[in-house]
N, C-alpha and C positions, 0 to 999 in steps of 0.2 A: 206694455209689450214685454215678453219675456226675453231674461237678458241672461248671460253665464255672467259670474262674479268669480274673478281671481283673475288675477292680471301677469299672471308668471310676475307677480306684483306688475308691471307693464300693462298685460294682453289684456286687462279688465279697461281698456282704451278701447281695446276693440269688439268686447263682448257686455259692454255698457253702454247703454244709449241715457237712460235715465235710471240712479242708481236706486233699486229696490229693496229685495232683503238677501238672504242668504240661503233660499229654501231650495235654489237651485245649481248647487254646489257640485251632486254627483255626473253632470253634462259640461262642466268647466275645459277639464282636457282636451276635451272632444272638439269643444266649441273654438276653443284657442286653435289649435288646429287647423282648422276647417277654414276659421277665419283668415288666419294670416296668410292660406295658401287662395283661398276666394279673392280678397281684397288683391292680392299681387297680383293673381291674371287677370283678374279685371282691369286694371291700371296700366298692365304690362303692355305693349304693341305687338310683342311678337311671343310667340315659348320661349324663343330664348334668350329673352330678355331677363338681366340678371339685376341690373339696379332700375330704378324708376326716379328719375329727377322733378321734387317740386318748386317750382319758382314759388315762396311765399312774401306776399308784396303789400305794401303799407296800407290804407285804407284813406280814400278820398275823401274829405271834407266837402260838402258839396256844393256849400254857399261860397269856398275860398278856392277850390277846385286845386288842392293843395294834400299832398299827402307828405312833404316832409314833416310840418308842423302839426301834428293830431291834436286832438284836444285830448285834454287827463282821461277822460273815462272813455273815449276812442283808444288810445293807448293801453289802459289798464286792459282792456276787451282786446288789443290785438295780442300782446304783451302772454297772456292766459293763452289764443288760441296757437301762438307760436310754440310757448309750453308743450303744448299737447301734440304738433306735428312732430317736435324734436324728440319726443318720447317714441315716438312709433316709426318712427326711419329705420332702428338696428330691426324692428321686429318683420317690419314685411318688404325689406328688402328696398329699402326707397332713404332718397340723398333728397335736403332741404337747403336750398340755395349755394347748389354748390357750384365752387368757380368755374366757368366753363360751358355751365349746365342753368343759366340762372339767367331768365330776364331781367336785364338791369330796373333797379327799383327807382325812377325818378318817375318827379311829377310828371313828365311829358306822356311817359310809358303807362302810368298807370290810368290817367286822365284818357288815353286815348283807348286801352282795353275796354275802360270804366263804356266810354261813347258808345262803340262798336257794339258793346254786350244790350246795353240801354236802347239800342236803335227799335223806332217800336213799326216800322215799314221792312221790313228784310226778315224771314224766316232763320231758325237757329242755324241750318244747314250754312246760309249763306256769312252768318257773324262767323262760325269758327274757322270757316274757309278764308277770313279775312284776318283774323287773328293768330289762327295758323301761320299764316305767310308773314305775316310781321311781325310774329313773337316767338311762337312756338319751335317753327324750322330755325331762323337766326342763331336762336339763343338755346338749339340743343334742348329741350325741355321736354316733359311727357305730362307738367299740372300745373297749372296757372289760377291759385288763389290769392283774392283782393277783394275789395269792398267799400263801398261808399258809404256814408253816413249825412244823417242835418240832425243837428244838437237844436233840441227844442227846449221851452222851459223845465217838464218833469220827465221826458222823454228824449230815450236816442233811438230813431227810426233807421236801421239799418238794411243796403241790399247786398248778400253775398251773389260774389262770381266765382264760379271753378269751372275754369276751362280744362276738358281731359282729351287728351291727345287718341287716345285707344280708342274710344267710342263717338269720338267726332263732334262731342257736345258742348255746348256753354250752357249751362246750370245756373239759374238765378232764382236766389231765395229771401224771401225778403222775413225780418227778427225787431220787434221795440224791444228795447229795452225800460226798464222804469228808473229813471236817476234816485226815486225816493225809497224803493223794496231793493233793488240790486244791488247797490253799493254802502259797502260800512265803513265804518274809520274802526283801524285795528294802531294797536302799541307797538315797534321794532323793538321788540326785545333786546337790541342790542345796541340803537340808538334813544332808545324812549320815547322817539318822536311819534305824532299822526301819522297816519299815510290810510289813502283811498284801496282799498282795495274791492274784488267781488265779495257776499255775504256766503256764508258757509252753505246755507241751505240752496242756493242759486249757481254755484260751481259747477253742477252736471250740464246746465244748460250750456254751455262751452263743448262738453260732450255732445250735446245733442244738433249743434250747429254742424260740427264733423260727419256727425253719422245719418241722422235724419234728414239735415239740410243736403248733405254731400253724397255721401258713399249711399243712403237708401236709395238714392235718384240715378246716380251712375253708375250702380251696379246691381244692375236686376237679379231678385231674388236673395239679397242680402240679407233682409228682415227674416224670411223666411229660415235661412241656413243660421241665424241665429235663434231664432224662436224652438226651430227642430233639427237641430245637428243628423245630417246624413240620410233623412225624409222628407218625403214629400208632404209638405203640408195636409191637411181635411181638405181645406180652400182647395188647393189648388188640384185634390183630387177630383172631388166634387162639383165643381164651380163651370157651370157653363156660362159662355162668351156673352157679356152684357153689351150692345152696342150704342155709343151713348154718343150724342153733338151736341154742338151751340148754335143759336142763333143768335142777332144782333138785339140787343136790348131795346126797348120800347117806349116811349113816351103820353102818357097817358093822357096828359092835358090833350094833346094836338091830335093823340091817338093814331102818331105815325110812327115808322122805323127808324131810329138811327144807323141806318145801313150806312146811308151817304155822310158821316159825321166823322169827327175826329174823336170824338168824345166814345162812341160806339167803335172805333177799329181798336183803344185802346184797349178799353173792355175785354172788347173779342179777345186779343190777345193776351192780357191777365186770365181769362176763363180757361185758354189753352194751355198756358203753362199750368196751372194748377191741377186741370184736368190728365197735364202727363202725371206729375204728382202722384196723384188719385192711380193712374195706372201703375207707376213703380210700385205702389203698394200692393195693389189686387191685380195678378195678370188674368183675373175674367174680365178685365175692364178693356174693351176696343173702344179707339177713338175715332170718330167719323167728320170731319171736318163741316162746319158748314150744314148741315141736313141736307141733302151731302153736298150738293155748292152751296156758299154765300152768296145766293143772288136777292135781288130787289124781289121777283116775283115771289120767292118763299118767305122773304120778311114782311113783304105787306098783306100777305095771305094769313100768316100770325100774325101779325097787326089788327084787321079785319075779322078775325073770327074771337080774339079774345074782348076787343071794344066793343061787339056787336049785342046793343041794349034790347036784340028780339030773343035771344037765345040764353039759356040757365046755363049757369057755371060748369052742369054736367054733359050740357049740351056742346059747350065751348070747347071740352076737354077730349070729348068722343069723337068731335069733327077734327081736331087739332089729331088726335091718333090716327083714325083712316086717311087724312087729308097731307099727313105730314109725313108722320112717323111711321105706318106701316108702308106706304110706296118708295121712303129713304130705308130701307128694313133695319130700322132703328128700336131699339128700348125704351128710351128715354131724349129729351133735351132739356140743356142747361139755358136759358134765357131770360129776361128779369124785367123791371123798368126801372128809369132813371126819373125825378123831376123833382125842382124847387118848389116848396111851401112855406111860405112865410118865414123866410131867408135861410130856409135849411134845407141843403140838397139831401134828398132819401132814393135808397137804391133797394131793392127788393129784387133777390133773385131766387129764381125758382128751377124747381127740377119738373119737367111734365115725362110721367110716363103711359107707356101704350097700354089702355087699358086699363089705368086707375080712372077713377072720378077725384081721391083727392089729391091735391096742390100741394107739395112740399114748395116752403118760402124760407128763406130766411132776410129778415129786414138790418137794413145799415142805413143809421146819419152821420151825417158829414159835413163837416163845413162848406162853406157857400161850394170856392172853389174845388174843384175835385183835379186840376190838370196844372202842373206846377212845369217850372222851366227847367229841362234837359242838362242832367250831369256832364259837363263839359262841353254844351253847343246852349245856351240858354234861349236863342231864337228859336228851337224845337220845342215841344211842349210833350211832357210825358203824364201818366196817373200822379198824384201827390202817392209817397209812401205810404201815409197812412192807408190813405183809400185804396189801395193796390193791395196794403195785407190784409185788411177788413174783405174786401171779392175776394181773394183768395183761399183766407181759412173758411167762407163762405162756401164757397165751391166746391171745397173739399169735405165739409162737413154732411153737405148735403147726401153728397157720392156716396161716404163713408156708411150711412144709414141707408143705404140699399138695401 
């Protein structure tokens, strides 16, 4: 994506998502500009709102459910993206855990945003309206970032939270990191000892957790105002309204819905959050929940027409278009299947649209388990991370290649 480079030595924080070359040097002014007055009314609650308060808060351990004590490379990752908030507070008018203005950082506080955000039964509307009232009003606040993590052997599977007070949202993005490409041991120059840090060529992802993970999702049309300072996109002049839903995935051994599943609501709603995703990116993107309700009758009618051994593939896709898709006046749906084979769970999900004959897929395996115990309630059962970022970049890729 195209990026302005120069930072008022700074502002390249805010016109950097991933750093490229230099060939886009004479739109920099512009774009610094643009951006730091974007980024503040986005964030801001009101016009006249002059500072913007972030509470930035430690990162949950998810097996210890402890965010005083991080582990070294949780730390070196929070340690980096605090860097990067502290840098951009003089530029867009925003104060970072300041007294007054600051959800208190303990384990209790953060454990329980971490719960609330994680809840996979309650719509986003309903988490911020709950985090709202027990963080945000209290503690004077207007941004509330945190994050959990589970330290694997070569892997740290991370979920970002940025709750924003101006658009009413909780934002969740899920990031691995690789313990063996990410991190280097560098010299202190000044004590000559080791010490861990990020690898040079791996730095901007730090940036990209900020921008792509955060501000492209909470602030519609961001990518764009950086891409074309002060126009209107091609896209977005061009671009007629795609209407696109999900259904609940499918199980092909038994050739039924998991409508009524735990296994399928979680799904569903990894498909959703992704599919906003997908929408922050492209505003031709409409989202239609459910084709258009999630009821039994339309999942076992896709059930039934894609398992039906009388009917050809082209057959399945034209009846699944007039039967589905054009009475939902829909473009497309996002729906897949899930089932174990010889102890590997595989998930295949697909995009159907009105009027293709072919099947965009994309295939995921997975270890047995795909449903891991809930960050700070472990009697709840949520996606395992892994398999939550695998649907996800899944979902988005598919969109993307519309």
């Amino acid at each position: 994506m195209l990026l302005c480079l120069n930072i008022k030595r700074k502002i390249v924080l805010l016109c950097t998502i991933v750093i490229v070359m230099a060939f886009f040097l004479p739109v920099a002014g512009q774009c610094e500009k643009e951006a730091e007055k974007f980024i503040h009314s986005c964030l801001s609650s009101s016009e006249s709102q002059k500072k913007i308060y972030f509470s930035f808060l430690p990162f949950m351990d998810e097996d210890t459910n402890s965010s005083t004590l991080m582990t070294d490379d949780a730390q070196i990752i929070y340690d980096a993206m605090f860097s990067i908030y502290q840098q951009i507070t003089d530029i867009i008018g925003c104060r970072i855990n300041e007294k007054g203005h600051m959800t208190k950082p303990t384990d209790m506080n953060v454990r329980k945003i971490v719960e609330i955000a994680s809840r996979p039964m309650i719509p986003e509307k309903k988490k911020f309206e709950l985090i709202n009232k027990q963080f945000i009003k209290p503690f004077h606040t207007d941004v509330i970032v945190t994050a959990s993590y589970r330290e694997l052997k070569d892997n740290l599977l991370f979920t970002f939270y940025f709750v924003v007070k101006s658009k009413k949202r909780v934002i969740i993005s899920h990031f691995e990191f690789s313990k063996l490409t990410f991190f280097c041991e560098s010299i202190d120059p000044s004590t000559k000892t080791h010490e861990r840090t990020i690898c040079k060529n791996h730095q901007s992802v730090v940036l990209h957790i900020l921008f792509d993970l955060f501000l492209s999702k909470a602030c519609t049309g961001f990518e764009d105002m950086l891409n074309n300072p002060g126009h209107k996109t091609q896209k977005q002049q061009n671009a007629n309204p795609v209407y696109l839903s999900y259904m609940t995935f499918l199980d092909p051994i038994t050739g039924s819905s998991l409508h009524n599943t735990q296994e399928g609501h979680l799904i569903n709603q990894a498909i959703e959050e992704a599919m906003i995703a997908s929408q922050m990116k492209n505003a031709a993107i409409v989202i239609k929940k459910g084709a258009d309700k999630q009821n039994s009758a339309n999942c076992n009618k896709l059930a039934n027409l894609l398992f039906d051994p009388n009917l050809s593939k082209d057959e399945k896709l034209k009846k699944i278009s007039s039967e589905l898709l054009l009475p939902n006046n829909l473009n497309g749906i996002i729906t897949g299947q899930l089932f174990t084979r010889n102890n590997q769970t595989n998930m295949i999900v697909m995009l159907i649209l009105k009027g293709q004959t072919n099947l965009d897929t994309k295939k995921i395996k997975l270890d047995k388990e795909i449903l891991c115990p809930e960050a700070g309630n472990p009697q709840l059962k949520q996606l395992c991370p892994e398999t939550k970022t695998q649907l996800y970049q899944a979902v988005q890729d598919l969109i993307e290649h519309l």
